[in-house]
N, CA, C and O atoms as a MOPAC input file, in Angstrom:
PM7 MOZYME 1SCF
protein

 N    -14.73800 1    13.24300 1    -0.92700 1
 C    -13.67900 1    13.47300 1     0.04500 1
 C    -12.42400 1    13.96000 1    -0.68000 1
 O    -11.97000 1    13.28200 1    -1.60100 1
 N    -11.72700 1    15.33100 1    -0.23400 1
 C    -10.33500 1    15.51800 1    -0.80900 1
 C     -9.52100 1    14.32300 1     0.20600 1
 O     -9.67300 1    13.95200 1     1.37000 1
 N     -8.64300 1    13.98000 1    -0.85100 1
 C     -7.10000 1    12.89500 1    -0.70200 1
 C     -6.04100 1    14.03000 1    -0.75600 1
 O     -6.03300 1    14.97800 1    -1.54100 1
 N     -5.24200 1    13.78000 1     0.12800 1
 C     -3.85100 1    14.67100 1    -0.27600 1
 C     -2.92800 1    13.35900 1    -0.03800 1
 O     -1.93900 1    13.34900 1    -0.77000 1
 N     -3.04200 1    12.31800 1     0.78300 1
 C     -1.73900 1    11.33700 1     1.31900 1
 C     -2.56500 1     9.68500 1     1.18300 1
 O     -3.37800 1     9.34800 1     2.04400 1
 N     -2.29000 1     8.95700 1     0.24300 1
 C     -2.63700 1     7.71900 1    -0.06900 1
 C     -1.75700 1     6.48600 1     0.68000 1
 O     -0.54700 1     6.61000 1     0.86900 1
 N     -2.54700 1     5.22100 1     1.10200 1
 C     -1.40400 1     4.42300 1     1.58000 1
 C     -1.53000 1     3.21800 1     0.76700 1
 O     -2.39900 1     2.52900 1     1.30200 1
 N     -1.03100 1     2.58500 1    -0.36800 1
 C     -1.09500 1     1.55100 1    -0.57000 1
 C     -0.23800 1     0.12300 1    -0.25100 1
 O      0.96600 1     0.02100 1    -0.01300 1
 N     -1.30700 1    -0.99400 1    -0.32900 1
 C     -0.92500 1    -1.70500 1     0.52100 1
 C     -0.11200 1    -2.88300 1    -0.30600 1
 O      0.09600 1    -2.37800 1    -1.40900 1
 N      0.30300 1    -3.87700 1    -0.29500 1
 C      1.41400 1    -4.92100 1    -0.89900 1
 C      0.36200 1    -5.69200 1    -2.23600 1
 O      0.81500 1    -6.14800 1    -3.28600 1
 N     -1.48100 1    -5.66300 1    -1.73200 1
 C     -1.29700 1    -6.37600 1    -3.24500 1
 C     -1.40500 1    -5.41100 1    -3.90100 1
 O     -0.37100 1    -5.46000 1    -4.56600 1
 N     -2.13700 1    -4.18600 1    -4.32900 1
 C     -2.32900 1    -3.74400 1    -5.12400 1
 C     -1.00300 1    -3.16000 1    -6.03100 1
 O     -1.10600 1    -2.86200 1    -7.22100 1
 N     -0.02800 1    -3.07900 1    -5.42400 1
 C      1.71900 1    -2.90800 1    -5.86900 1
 C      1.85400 1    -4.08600 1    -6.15800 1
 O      2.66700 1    -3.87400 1    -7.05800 1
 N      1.76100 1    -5.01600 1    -6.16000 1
 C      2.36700 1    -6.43000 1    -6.39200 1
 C      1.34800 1    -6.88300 1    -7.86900 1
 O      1.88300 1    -7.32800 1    -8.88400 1
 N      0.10100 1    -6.71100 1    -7.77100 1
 C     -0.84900 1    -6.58800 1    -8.87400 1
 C      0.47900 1    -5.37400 1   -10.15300 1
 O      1.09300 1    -5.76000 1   -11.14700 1
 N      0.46500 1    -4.44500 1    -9.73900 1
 C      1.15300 1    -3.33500 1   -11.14500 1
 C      2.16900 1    -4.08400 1   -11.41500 1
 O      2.18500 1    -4.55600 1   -12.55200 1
 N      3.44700 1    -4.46700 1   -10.37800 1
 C      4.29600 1    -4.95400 1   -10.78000 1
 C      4.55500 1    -6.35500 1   -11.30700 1
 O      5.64300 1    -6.80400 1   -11.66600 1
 N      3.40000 1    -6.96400 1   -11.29500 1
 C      3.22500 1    -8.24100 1   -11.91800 1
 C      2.65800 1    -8.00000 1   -13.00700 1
 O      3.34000 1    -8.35600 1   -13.96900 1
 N      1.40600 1    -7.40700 1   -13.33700 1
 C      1.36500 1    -6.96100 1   -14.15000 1
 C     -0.76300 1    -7.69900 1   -14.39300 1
 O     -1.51600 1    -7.79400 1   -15.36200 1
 N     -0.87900 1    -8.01600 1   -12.93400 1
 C     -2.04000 1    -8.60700 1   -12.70700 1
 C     -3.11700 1    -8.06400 1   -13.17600 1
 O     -3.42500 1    -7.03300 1   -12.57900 1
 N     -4.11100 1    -8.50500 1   -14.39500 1
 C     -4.62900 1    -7.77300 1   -15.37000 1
 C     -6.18500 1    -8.45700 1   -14.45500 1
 O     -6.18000 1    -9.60300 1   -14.00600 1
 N     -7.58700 1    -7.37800 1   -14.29800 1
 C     -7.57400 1    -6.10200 1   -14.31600 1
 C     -6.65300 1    -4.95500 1   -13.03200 1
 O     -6.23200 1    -3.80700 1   -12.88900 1
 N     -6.74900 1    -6.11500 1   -12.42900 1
 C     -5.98300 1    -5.04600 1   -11.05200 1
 C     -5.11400 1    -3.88800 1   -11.44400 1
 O     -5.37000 1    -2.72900 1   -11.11700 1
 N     -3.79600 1    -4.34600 1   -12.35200 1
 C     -3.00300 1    -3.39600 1   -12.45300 1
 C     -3.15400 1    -1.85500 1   -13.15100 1
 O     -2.54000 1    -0.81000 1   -12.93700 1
 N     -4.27200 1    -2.20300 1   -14.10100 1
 C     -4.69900 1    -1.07600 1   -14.46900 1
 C     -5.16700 1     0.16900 1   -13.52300 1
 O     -4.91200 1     1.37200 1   -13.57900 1
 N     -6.05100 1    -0.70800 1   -12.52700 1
 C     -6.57300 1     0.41100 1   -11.71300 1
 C     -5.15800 1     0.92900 1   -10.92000 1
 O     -4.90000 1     2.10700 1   -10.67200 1
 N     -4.61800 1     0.18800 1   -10.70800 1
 C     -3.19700 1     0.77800 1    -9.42400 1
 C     -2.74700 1     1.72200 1   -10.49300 1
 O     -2.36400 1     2.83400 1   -10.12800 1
 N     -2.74100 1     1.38900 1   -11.91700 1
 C     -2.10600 1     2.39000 1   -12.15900 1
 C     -2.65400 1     3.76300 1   -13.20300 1
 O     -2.15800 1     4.58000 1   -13.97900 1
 N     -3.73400 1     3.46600 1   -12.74800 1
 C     -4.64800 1     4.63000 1   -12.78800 1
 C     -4.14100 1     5.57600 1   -11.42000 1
 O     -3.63200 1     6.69700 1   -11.43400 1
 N     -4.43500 1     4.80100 1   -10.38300 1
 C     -4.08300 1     5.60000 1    -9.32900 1
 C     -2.39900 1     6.49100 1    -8.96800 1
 O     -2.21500 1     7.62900 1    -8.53500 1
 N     -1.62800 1     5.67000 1    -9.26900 1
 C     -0.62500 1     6.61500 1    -9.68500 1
 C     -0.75100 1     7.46100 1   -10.65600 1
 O     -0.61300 1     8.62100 1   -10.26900 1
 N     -0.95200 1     7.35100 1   -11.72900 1
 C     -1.23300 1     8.69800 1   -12.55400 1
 C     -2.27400 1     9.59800 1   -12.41400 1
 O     -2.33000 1    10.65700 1   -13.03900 1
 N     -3.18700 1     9.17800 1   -11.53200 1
 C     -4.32600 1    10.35000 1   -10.93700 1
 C     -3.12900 1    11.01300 1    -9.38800 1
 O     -3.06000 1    12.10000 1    -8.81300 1
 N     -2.73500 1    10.31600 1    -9.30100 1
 C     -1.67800 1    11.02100 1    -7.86800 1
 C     -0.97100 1    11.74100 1    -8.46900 1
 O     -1.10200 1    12.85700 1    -7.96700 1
 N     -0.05700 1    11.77700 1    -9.52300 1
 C      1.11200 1    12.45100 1   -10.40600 1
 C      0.31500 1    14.00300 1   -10.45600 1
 O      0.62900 1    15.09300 1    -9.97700 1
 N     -1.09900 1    13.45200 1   -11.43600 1
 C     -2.25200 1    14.37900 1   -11.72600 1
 C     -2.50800 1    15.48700 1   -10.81400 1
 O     -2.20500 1    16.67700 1   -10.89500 1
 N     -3.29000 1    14.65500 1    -9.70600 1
 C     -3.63300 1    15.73100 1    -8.83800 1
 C     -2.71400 1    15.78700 1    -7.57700 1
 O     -3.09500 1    15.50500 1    -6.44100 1
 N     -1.30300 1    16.23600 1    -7.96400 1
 C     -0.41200 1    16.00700 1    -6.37500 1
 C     -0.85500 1    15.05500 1    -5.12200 1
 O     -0.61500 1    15.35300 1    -3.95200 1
 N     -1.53100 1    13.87400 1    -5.52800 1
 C     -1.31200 1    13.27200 1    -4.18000 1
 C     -0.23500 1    12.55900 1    -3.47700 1
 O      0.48600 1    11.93000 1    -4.25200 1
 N      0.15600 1    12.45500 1    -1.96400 1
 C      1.59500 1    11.93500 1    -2.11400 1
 C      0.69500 1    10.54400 1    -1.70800 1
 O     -0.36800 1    10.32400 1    -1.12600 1
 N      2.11100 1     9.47600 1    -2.58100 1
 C      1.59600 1     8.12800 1    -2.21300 1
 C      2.79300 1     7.39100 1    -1.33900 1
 O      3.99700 1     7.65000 1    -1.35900 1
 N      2.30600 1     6.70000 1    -0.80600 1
 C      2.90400 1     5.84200 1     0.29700 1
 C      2.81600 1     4.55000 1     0.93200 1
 O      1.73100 1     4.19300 1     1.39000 1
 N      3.78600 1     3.84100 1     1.01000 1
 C      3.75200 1     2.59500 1     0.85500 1
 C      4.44700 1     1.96200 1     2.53000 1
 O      4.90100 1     3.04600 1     2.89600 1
 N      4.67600 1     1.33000 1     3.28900 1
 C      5.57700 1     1.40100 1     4.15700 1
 C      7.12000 1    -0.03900 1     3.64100 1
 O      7.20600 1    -0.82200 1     2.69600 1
 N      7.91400 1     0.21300 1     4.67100 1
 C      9.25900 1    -0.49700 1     4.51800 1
 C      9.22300 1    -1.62700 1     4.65000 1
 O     10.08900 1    -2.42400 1     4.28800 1
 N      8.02200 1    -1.90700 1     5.29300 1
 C      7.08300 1    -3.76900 1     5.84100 1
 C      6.96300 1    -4.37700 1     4.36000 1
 O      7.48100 1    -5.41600 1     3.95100 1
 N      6.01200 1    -3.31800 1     3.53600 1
 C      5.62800 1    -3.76700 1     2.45700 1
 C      6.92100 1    -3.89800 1     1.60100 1
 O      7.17400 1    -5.02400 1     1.17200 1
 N      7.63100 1    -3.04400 1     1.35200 1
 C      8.91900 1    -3.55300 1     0.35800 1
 C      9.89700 1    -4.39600 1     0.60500 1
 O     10.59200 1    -4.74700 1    -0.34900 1
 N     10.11500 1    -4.79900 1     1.63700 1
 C     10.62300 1    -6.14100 1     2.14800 1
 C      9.91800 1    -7.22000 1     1.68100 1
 O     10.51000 1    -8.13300 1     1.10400 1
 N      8.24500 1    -7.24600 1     1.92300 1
 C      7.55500 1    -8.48200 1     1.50600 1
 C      7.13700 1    -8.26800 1     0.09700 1
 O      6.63800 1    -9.24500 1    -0.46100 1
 N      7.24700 1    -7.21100 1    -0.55000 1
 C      7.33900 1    -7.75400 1    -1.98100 1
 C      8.30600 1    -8.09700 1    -2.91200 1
 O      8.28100 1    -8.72600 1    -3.97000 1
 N      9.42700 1    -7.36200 1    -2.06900 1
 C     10.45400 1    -8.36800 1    -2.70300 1
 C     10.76100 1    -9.41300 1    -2.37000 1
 O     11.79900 1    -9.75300 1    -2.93800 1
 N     10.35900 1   -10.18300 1    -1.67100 1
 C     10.21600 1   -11.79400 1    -1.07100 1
 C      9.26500 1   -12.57800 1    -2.27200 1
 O      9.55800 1   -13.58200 1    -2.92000 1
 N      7.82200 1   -11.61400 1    -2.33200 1
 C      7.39100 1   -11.72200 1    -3.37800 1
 C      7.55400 1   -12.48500 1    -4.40300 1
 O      7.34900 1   -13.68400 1    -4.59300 1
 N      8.14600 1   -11.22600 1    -5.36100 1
 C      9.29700 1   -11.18300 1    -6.20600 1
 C      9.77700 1   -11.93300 1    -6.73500 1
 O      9.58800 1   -12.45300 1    -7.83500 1
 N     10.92600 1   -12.14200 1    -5.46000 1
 C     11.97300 1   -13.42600 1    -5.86600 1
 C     11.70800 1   -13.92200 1    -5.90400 1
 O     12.48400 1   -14.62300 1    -6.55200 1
 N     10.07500 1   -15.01400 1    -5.44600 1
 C      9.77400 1   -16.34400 1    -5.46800 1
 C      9.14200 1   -16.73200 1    -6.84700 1
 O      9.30500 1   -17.82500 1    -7.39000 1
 N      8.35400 1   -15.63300 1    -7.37100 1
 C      7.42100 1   -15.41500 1    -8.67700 1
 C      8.65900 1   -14.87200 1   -10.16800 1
 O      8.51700 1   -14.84200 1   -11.39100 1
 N      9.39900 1   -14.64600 1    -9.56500 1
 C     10.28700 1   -13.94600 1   -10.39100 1
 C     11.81400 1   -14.67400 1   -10.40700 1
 O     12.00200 1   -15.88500 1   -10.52100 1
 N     12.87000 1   -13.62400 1   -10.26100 1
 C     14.25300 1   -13.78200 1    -9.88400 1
 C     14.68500 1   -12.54400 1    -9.29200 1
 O     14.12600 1   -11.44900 1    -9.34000 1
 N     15.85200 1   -12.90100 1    -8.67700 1
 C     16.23700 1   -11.53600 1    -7.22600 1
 C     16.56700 1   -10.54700 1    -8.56000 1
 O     16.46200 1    -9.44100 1    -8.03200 1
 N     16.82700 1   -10.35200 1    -9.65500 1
 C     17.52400 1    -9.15600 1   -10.15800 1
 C     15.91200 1    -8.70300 1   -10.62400 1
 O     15.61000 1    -7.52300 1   -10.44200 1
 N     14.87300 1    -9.64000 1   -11.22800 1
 C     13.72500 1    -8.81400 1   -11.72800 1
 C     13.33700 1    -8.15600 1   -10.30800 1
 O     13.39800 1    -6.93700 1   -10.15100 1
 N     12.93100 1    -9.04000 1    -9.27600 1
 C     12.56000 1    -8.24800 1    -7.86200 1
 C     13.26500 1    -7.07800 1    -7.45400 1
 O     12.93300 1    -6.18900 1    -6.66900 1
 N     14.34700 1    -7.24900 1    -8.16400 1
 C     15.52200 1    -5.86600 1    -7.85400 1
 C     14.86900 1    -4.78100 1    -8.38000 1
 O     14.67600 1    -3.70200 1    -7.82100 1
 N     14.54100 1    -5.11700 1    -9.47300 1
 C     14.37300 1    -3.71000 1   -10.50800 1
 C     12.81400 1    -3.65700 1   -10.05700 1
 O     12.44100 1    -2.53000 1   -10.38200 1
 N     12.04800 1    -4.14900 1    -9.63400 1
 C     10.58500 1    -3.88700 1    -8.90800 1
 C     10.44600 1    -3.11800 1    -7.88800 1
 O      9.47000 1    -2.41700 1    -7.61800 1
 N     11.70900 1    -3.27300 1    -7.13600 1
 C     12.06500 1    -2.49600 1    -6.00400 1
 C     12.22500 1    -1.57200 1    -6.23600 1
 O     11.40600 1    -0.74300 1    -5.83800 1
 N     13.43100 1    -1.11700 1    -7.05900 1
 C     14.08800 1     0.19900 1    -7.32800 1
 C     12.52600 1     0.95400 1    -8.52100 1
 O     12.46600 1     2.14300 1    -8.83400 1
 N     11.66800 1     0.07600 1    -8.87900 1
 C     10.92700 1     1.00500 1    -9.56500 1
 C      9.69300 1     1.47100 1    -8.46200 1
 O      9.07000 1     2.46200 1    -8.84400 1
 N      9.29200 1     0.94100 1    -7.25800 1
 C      8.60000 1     1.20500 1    -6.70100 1
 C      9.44600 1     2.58500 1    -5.65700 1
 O      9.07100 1     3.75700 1    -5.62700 1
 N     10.29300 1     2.16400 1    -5.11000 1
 C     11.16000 1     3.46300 1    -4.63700 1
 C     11.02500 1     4.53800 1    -5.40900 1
 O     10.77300 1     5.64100 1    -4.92400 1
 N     11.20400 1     4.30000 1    -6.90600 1
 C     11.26400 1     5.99200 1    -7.59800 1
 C     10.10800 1     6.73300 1    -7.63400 1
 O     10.03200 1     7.95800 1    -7.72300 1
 N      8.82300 1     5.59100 1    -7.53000 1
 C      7.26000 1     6.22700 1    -7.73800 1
 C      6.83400 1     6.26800 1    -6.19500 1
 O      6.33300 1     7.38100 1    -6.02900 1
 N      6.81900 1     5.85200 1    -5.49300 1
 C      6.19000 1     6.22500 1    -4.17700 1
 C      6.96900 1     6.41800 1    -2.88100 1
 O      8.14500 1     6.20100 1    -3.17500 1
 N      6.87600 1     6.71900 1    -1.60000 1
 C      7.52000 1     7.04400 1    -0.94300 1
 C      6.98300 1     5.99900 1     0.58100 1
 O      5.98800 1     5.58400 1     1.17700 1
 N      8.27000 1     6.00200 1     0.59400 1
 C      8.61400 1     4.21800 1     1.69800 1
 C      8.47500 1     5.20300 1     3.36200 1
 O      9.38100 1     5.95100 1     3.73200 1
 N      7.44600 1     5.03000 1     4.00000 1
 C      7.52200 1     5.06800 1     4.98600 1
 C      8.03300 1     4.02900 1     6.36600 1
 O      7.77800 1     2.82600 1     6.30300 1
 N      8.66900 1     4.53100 1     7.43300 1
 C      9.57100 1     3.71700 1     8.16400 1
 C      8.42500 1     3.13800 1     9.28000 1
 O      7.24900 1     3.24000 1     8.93100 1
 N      8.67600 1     2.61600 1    10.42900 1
 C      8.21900 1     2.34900 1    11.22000 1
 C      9.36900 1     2.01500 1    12.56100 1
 O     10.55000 1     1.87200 1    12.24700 1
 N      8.89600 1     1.88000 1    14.30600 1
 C      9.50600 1     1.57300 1    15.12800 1
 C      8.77000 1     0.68000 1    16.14800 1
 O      7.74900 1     0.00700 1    16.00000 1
 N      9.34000 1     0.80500 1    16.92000 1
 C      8.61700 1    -0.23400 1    18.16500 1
 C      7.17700 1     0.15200 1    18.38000 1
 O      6.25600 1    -0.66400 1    18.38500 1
 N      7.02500 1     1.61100 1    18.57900 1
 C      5.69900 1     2.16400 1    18.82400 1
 C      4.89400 1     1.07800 1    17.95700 1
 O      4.43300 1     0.03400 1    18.41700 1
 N      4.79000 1     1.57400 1    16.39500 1
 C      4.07000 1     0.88300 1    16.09400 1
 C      3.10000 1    -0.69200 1    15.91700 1
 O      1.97000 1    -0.99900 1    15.53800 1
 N      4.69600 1    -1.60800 1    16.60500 1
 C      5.06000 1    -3.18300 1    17.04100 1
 C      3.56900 1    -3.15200 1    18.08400 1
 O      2.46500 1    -3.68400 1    17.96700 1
 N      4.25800 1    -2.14300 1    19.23900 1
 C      3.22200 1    -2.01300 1    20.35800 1
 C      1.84200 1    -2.08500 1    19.91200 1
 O      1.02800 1    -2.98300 1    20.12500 1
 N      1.66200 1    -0.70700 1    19.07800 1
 C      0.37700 1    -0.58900 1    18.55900 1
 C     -0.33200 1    -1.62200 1    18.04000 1
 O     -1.48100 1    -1.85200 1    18.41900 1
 N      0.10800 1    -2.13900 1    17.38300 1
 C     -0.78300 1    -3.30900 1    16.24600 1
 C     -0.83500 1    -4.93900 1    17.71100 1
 O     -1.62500 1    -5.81200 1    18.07100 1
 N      0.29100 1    -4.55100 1    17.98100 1
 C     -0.29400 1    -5.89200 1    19.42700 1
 C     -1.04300 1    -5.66500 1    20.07100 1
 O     -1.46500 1    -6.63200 1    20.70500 1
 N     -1.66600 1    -4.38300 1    20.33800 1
 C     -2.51600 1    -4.52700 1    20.83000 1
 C     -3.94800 1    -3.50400 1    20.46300 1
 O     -4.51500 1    -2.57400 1    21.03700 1
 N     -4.12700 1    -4.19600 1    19.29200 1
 C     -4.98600 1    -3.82700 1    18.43500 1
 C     -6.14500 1    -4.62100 1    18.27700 1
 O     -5.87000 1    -5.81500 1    18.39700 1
 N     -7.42300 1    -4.38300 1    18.03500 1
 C     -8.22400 1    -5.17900 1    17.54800 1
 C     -8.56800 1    -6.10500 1    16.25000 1
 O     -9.55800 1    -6.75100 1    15.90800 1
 N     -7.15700 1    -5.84100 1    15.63600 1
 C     -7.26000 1    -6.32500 1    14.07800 1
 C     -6.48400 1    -7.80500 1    14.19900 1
 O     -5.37100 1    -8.13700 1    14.60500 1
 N     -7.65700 1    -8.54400 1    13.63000 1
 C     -7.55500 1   -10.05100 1    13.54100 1
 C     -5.92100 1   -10.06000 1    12.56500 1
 O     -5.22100 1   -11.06400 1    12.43100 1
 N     -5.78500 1    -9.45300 1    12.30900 1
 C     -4.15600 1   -10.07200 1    11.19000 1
 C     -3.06700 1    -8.61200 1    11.87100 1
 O     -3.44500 1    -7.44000 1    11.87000 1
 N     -1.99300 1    -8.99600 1    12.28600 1
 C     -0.74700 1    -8.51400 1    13.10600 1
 C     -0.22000 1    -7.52300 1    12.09100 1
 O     -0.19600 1    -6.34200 1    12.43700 1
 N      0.29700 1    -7.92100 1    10.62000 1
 C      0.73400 1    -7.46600 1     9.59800 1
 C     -0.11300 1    -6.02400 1     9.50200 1
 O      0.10900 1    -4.83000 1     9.70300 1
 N     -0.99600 1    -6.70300 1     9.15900 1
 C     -2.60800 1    -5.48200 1     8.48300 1
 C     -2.69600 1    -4.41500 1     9.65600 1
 O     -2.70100 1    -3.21200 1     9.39400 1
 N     -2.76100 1    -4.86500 1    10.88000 1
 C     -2.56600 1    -3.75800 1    11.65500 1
 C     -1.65000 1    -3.04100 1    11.85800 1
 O     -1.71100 1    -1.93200 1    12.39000 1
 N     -0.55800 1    -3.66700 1    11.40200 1
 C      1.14100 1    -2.70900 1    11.46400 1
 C      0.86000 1    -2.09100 1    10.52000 1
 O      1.05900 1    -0.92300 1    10.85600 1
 N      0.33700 1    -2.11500 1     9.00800 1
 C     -0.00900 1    -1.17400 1     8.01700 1
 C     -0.90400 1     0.24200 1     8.41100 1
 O     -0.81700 1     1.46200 1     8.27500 1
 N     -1.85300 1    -0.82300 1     9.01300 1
 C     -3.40500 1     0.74100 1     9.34900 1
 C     -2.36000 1     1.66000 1    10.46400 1
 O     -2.45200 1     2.88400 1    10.37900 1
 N     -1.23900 1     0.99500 1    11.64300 1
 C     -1.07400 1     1.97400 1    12.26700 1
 C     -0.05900 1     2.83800 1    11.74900 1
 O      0.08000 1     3.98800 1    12.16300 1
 N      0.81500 1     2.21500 1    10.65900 1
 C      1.88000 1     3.26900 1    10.17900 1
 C      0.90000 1     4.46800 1     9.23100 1
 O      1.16400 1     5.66900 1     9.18000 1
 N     -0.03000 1     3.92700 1     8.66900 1
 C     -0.87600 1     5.00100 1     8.09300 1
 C     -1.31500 1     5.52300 1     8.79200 1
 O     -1.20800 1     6.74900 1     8.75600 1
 N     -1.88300 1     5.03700 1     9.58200 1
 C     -2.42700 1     6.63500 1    10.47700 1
 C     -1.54200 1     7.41600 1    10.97400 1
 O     -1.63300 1     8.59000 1    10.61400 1
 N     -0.66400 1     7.13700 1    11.72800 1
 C      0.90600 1     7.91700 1    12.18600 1
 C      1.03800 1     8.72300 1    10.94200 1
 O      0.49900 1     9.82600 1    11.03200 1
 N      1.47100 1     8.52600 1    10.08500 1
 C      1.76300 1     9.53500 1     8.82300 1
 C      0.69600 1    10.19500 1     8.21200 1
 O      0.85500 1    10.91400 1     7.22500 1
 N     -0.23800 1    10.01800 1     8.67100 1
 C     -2.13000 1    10.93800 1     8.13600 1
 C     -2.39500 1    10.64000 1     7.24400 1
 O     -2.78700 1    11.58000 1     6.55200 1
 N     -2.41200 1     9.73300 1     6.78600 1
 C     -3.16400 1     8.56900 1     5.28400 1
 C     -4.35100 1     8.57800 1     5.15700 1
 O     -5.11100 1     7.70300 1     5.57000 1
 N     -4.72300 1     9.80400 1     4.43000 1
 C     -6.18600 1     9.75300 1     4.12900 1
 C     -7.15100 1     8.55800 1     4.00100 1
 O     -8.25000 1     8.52000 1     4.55300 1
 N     -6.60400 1     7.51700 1     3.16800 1
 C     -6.96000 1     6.45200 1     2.56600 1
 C     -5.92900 1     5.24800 1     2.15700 1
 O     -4.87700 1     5.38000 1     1.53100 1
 N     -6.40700 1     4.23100 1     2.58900 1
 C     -5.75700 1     2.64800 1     2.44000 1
 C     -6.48500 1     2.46600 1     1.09400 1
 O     -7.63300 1     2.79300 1     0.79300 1
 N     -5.30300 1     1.71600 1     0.18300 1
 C     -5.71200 1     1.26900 1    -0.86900 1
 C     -5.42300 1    -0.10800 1    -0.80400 1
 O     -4.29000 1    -0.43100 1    -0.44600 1
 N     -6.30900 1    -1.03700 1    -1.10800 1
 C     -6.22100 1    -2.90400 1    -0.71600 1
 C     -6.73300 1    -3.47300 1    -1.54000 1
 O     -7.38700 1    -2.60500 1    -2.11900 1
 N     -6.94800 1    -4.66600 1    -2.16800 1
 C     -7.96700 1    -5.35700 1    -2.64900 1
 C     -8.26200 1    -6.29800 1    -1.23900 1
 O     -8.80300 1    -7.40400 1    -1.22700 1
 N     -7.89100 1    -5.74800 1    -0.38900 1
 C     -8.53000 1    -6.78100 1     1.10200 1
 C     -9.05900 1    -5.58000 1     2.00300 1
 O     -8.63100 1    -4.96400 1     2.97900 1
 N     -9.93100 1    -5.55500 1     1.39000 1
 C    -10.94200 1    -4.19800 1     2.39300 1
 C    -11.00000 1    -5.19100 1     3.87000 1
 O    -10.48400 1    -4.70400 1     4.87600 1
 N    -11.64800 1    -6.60300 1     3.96100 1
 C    -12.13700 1    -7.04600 1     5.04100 1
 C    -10.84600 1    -6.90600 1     5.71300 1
 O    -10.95400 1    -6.25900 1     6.75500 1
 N     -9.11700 1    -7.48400 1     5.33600 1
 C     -8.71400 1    -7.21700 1     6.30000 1
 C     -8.71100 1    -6.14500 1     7.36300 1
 O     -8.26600 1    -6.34900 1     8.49200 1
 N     -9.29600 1    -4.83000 1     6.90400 1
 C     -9.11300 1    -3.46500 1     7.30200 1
 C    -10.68100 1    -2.80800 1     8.14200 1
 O    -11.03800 1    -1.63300 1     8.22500 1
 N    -11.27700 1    -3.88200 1     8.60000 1
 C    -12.36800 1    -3.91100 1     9.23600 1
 C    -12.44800 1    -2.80100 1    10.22500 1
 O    -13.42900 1    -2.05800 1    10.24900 1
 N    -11.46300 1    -2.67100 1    11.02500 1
 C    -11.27300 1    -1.80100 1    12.24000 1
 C    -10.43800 1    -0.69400 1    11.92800 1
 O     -9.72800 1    -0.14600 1    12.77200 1
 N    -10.49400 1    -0.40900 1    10.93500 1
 C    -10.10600 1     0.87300 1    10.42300 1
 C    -10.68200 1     2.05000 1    10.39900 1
 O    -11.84600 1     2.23300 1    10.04500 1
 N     -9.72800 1     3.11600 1    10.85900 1
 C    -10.66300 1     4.29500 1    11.21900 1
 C    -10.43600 1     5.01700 1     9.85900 1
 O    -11.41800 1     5.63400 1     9.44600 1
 N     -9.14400 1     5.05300 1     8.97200 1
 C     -9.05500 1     5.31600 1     7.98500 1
 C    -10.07100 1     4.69100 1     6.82400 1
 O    -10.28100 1     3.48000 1     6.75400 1
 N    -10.89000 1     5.99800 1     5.60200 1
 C    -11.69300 1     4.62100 1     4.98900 1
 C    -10.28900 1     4.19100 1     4.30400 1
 O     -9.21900 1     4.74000 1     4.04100 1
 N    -11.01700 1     2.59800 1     4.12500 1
 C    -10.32600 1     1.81200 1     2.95900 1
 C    -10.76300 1     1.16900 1     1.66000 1
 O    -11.72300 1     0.40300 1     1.73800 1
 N    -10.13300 1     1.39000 1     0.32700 1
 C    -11.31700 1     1.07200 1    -0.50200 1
 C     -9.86700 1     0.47100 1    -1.45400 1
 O     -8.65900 1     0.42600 1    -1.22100 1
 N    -10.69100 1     0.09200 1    -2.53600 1
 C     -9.91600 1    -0.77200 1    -3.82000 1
 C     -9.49600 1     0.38400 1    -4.77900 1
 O     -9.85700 1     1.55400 1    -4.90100 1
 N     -8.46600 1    -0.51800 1    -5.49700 1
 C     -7.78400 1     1.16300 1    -6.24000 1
 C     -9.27300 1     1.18400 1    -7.08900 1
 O     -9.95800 1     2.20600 1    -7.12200 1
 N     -9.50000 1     0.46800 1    -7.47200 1
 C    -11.06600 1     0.76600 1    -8.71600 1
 C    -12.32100 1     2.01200 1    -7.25900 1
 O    -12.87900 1     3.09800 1    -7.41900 1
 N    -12.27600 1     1.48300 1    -6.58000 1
 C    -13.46700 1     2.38500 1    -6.19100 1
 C    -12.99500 1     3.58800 1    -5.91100 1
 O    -13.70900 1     4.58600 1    -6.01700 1
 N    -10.96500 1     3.67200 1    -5.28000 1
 C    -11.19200 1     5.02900 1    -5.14100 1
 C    -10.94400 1     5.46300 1    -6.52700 1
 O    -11.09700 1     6.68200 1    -6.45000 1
 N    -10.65300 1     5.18300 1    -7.74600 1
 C    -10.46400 1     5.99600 1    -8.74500 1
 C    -12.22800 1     6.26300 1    -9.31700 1
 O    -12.51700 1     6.64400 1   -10.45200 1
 N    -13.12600 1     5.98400 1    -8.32700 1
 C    -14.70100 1     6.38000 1    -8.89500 1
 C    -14.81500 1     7.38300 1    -7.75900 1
 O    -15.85800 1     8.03400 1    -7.81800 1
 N    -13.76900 1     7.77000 1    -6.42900 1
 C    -14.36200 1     8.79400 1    -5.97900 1
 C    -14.29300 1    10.28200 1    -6.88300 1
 O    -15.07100 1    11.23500 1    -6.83800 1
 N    -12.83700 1    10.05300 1    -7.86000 1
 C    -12.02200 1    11.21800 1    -8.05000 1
 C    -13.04600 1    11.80200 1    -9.14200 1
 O    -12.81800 1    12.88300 1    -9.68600 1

């Protein structure tokens, strides 16, 4: 399958920026295969709120600071509105969150969800795979 628009989701960012060994490797394989082959990557504004909550709890607000500001410079923060609120309420996806993710990705044409929680993403029309499997599609 060609990728042009990736969506990753809070752990696999939270894995790099922790520094969660093997996970982080693959996430950051996947950014440098995105750099590589122009894919744009994308994260939404849900997720950078909750990883810097994250963060601060595992960390301190100035390291969560600079997690923030380093995830802002590498990927691109998509927004969300009520539509989407709507959408995911009334969705078939057992977790509220996970469905506010699948629907901001699809709204923005997200080829692919990147998770280490595939099951949350059951009812996904987008595939969804782990940064390790999609770096075995490329």
């Amino acid at each position: 399958m060609a990728y042009n628009h990736l969506f990753l989701d809070s752990d696999v960012l939270l894995d790099w920026l922790l520094n969660e060994q093997p996970f982080s490797l693959f996430t950051e394989g996947v950014l440098a295969e995105s750099r590589i082959q122009n894919f744009k990557v994308s994260t939404s504004v849900l997720i950078i709120a909750y990883i810097n909550f994250i963060l601060s709890k595992k960390t301190n607000s100035s390291t969560a600071k600079k997690g923030i500001r380093t995830l802002v410079n590498a990927i691109n923060i998509l927004p969300f509105e009520s539509d989407i609120i709507n959408l995911a309420l009334n969705s078939n996806f057992a977790d509220f969150e996970d469905s506010i993710q699948y629907h901001i990705a699809h709204k923005y044409n997200c080829d692919v969800i990147i998770t280490r929680n595939i099951k949350d993403y059951k009812r996904s029309t987008i595939p969804v795979l782990t940064a390790e499997q999609f770096l075995r599609t490329l």
